[in-house]
C-alpha positions in Angstrom: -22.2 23.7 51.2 -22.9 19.9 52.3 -21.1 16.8 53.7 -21.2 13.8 53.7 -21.4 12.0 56.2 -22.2 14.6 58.9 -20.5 12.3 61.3 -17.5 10.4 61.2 -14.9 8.4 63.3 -10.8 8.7 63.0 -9.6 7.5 60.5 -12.3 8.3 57.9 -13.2 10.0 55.1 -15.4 12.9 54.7 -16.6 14.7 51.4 -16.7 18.7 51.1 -19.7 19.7 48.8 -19.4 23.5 47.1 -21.4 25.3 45.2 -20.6 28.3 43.1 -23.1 30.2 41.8 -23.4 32.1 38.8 -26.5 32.8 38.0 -26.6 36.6 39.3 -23.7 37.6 36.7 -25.5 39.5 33.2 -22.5 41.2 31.7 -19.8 41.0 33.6 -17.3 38.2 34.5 -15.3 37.0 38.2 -12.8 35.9 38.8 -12.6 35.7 42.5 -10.0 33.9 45.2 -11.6 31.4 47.0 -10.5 29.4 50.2 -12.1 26.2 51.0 -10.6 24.4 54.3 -12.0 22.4 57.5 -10.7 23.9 60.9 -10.8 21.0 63.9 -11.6 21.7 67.4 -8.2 22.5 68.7 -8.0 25.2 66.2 -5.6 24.3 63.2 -6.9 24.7 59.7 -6.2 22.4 56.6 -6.5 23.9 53.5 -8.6 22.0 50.7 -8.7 24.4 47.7 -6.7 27.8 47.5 -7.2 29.0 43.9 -9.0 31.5 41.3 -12.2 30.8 39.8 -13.5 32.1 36.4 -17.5 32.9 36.7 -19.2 34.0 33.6 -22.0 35.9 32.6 -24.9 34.1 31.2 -26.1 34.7 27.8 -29.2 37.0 27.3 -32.6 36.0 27.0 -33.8 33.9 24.3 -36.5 35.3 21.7 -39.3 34.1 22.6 -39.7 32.9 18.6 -37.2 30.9 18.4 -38.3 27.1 17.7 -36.7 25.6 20.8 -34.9 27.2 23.8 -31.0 26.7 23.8 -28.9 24.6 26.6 -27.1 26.9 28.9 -25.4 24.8 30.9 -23.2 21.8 31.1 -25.9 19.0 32.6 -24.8 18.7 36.3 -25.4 14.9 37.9 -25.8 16.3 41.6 -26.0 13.4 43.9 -30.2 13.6 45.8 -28.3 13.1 48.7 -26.9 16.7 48.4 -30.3 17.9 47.7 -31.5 16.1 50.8 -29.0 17.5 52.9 -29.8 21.4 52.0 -34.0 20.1 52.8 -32.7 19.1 56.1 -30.7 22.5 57.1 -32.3 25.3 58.9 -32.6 27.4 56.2 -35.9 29.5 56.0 -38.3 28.5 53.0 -37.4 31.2 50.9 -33.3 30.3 51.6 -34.1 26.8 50.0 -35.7 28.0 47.3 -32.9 30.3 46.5 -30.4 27.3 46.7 -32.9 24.6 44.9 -33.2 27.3 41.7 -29.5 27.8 41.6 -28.6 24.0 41.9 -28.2 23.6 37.9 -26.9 26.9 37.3 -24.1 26.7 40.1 -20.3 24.8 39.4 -19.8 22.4 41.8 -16.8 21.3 43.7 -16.3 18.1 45.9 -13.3 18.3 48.2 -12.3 14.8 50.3 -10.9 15.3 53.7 -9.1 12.5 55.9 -9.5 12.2 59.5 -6.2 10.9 61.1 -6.5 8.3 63.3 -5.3 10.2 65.9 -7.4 13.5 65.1 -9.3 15.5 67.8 -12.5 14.7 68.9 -15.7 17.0 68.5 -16.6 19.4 65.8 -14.6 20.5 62.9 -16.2 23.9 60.8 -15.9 24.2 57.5 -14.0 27.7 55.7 -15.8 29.1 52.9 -14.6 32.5 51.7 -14.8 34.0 48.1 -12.9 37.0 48.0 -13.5 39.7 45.2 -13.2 43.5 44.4 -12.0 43.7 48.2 -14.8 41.9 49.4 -15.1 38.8 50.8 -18.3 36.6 51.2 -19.1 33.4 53.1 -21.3 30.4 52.9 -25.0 31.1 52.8 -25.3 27.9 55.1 -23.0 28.4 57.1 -24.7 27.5 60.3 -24.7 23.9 59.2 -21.3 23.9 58.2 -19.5 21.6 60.0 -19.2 17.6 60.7 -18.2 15.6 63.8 -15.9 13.0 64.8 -17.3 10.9 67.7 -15.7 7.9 69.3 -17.8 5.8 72.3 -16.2 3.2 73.7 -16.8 -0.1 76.2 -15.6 0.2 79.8 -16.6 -2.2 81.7 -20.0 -4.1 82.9 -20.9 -4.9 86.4 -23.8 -5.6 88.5 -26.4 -3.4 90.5 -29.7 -5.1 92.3 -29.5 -7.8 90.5 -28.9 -6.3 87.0 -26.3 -6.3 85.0 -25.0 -3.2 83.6 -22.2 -1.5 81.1 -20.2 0.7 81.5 -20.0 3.1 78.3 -18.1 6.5 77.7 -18.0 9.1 74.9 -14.9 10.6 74.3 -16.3 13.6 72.2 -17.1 16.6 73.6 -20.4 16.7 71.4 -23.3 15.2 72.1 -23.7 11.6 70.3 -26.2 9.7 69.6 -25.6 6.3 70.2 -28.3 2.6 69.9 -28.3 -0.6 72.7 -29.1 -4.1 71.1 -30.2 -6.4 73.0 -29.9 -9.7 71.0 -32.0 -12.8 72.0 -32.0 -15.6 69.7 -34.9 -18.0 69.2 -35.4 -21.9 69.4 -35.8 -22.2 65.6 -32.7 -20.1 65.0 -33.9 -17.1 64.4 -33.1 -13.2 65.9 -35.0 -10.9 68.2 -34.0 -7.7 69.9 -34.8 -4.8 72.3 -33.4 -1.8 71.3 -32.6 1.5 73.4 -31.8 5.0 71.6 -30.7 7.9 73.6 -28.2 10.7 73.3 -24.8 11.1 75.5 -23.9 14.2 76.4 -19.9 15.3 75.7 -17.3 13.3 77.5 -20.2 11.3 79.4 -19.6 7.7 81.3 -23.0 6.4 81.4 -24.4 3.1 83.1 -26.8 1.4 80.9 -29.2 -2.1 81.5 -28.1 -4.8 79.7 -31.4 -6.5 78.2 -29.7 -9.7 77.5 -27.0 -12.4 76.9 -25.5 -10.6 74.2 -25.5 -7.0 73.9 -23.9 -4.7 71.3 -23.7 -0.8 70.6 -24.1 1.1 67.9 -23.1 4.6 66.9 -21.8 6.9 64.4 -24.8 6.5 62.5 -25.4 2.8 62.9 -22.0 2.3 61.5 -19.7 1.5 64.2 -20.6 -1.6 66.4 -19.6 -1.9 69.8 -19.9 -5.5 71.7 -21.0 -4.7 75.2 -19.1 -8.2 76.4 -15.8 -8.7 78.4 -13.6 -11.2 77.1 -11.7 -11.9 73.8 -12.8 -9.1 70.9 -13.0 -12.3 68.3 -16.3 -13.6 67.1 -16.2 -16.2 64.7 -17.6 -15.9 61.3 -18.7 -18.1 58.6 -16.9 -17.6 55.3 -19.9 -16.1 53.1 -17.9 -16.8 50.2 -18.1 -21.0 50.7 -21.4 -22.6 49.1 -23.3 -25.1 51.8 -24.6 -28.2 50.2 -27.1 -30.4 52.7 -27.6 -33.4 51.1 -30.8 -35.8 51.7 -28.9 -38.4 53.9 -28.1 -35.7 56.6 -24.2 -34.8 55.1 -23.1 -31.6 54.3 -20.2 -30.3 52.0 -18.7 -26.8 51.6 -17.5 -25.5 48.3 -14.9 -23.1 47.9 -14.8 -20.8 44.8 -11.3 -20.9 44.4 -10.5 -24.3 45.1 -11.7 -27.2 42.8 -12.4 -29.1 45.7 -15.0 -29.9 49.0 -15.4 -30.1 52.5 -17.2 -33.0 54.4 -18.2 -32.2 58.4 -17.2 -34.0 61.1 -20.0 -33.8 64.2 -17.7 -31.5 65.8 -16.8 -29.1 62.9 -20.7 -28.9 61.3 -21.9 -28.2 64.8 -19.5 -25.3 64.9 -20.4 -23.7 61.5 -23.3 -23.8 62.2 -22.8 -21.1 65.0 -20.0 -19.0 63.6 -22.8 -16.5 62.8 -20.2 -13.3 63.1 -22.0 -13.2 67.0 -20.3 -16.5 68.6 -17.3 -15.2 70.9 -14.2 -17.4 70.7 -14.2 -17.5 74.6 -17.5 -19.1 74.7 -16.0 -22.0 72.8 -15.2 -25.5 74.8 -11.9 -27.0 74.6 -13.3 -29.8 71.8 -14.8 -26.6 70.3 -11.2 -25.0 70.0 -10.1 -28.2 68.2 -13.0 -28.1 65.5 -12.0 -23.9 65.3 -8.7 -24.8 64.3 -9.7 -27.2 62.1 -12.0 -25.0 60.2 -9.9 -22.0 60.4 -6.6 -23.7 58.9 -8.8 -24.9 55.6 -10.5 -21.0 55.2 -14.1 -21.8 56.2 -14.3 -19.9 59.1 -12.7 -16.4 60.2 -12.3 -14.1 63.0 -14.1 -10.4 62.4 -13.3 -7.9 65.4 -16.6 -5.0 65.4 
């Protein structure tokens, strides 16, 4: 079995990958009950597949004078990532093998399952159970199956020996990975950073240096962005959908797609578009500032985004 992703937030989605292989059958057919669910960390299963499957036998072997071998399977688009995900297991060699060679023989299932918003924290394990003739056998990677649902939140900053720090907790009980940016911008407008990568450990409150002005974090694979600032949780974005035009006396006009119509800058509002770059926090704005905001906000050239 895989999934993707391995990690995942409430409120997500994640996709249940299954395999069923039926490459050992050579003159007899299955029809065995199979049970595919995800059990969470408190305990309670959710059932994604309860049914029979038919598994049958493959045809002999070709003569070997035949002119050209015949298909005998259905062509099966299996997604690399799928592939990547069994490489990156901790299957022994000769496991992998045995799951790479059965890859176009096998039948396989995807399942979807939804995280609620308010679903436990930590890590859910995956059911895998084929029952038949009494018997009843279980994922050959079983040991990787599972996923986990992480949350790390912003607490607080304060100061220590001169430094500033934040204040940062993860809620799961599983260790997570999570990234500091430190964002600096340059004189000419342009980005650096100083990054920080470590791992939290289950329901850890961590202190951590902040590097610079502006300071975000990053977890959940790089997926989830935190801002590591206290104040209001709007930064103000430029609409990416509006087309800039500088002309060579110094104006500037904004075209909308779905109006037949343009924008000219004041001072005021061209200096503020100019640094709604989705990293300006609406409390850093001025009180002429919040005029020009308005301004832009009430014609659609600027938004609020919330990481």
């Amino acid at each position: 079995m895989s999934i993707f992703p391995k990690r995942s937030v409430p409120g997500g989605t994640v996709t249940i990958h299954w395999n069923f292989n039926t490459a050992h059958l050579t003159d007899v057919h299955i029809c065995p009950w199979v049970r595919i669910g995800v059990k969470d960390p408190k305990g309670e299963v959710a059932m994604l597949f309860e049914g029979h499957v038919l598994g049958l036998p493959d045809p002999k072997d070709q003569h070997q004078d035949l002119p050209a071998p015949t298909l005998k399977y259905l062509n099966k688009n299996l997604p690399l990532m799928i592939m990547a995900d069994y490489l990156s297991g901790r299957h022994k060699r000769e496991k992998l093998v045995e799951i790479l060679q059965n890859i176009q023989s096998g039948r396989h299932y995807y399942f979807t399952y939804h995280v609620a918003e308010d679903a436990p924290l930590g890590k859910y394990t995956l059911i895998s159970e084929v029952h038949s003739g009494g018997e009843t056998r279980y994922s050959k990677t079983a040991p990787d199956d599972f996923f986990l649902i992480e949350k790390v939140s912003f607490k607080c900053t304060n100061e220590s020996g001169g430094k500033k720090n934040a204040v940062i907790v993860n809620h799961s009980p599983e260790k997570t990975p999570v990234k500091i940016v430190g964002c600096m911008p340059t004189v000419d407008g342009k980005m650096q950073t100083s990054v920080n990568v470590f791992e939290m450990e289950g329901l850890e409150e961590k202190s951590v240096s902040l590097t610079a002005r502006l300071n975000l974090l990053l977890y959940n694979e790089e997926r989830k962005v935190v801002p590591l600032q206290e104040g209001s949780p709007d930064y103000l974005l430029r609409n990416q959908q509006v087309l800039e035009l500088n002309k060579n006396d110094g104006s500037t006009y904004l075209l909308r797609k779905d109006k037949e119509e343009g924008y000219q800058f004041t001072k005021q509002t061209k200096a503020l578009w100019l640094r709604s770059d989705g990293l300006l926090n609406k409390c850093q704005l001025s009180d002429e500032e919040l005029k020009a905001y308005k301004a832009l906000k009430a014609d659609g050239l600027i938004t609020d985004i919330r990481f």
